[in-house]
C-alpha positions in Angstrom: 0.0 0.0 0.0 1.2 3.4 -1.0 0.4 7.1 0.2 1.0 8.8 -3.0 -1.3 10.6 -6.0 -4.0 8.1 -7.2 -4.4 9.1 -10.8 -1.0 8.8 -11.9 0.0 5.6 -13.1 3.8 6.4 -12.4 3.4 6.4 -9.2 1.6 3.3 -8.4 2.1 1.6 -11.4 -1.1 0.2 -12.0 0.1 -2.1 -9.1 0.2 -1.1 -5.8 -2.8 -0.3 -3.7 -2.8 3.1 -3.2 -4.1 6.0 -0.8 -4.0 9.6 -1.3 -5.1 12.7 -3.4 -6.0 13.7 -6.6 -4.0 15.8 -8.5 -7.3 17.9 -10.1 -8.4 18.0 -6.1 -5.0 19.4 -5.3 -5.1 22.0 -8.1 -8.2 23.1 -7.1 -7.5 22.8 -3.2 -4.8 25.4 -4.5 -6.3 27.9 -6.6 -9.1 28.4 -4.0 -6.6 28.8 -1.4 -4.3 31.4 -3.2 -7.7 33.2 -4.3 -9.5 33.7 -0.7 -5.6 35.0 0.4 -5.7 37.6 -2.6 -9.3 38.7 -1.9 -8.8 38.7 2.2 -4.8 39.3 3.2 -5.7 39.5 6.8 -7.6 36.2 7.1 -6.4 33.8 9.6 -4.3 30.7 8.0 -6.5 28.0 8.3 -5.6 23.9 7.6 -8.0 22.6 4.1 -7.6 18.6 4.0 -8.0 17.3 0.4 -10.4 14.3 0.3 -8.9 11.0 0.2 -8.9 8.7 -2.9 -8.1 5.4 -3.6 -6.6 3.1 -6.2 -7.3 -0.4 -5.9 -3.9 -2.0 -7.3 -3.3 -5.5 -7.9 -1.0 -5.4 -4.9 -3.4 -6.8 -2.4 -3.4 -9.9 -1.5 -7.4 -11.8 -2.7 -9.0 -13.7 -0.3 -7.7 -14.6 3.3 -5.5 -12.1 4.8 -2.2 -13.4 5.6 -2.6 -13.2 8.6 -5.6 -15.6 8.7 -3.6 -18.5 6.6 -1.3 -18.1 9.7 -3.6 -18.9 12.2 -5.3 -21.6 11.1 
């Protein structure tokens, strides 16, 4: 499992299961940002979390979980 950008094949390969953002999201995330800082200077710095995408890569295992061909 990665932590990376979802829609870029270069990054995950079309492999690995992968968590993160969107690079269209982080763009606009962005652009909005650097707008309401033009429009109000004095506004207080806030924290804007991107939503969370996924990738479902071939990385993961089908079936049991490890762990549970361990056990039994």
């Amino acid at each position: 499992m990665l932590l990376k950008r979802t829609d870029l094949d270069n990054e995950h390969g079309n492999f690995f299961e992968t968590f993160g953002i969107d690079v269209a999201d982080q763009i606009e995330y962005l652009y909005k940002a650097i707008d309401a800082r033009w429009e109000e200077p004095e506004r207080p710095y806030a924290l804007e979390l991107i939503p969370l995408t996924h990738f479902a890569g071939e990385s993961v295992l089908k079936g049991p979980s490890r762990r549970q061909d361990l056990v039994t």
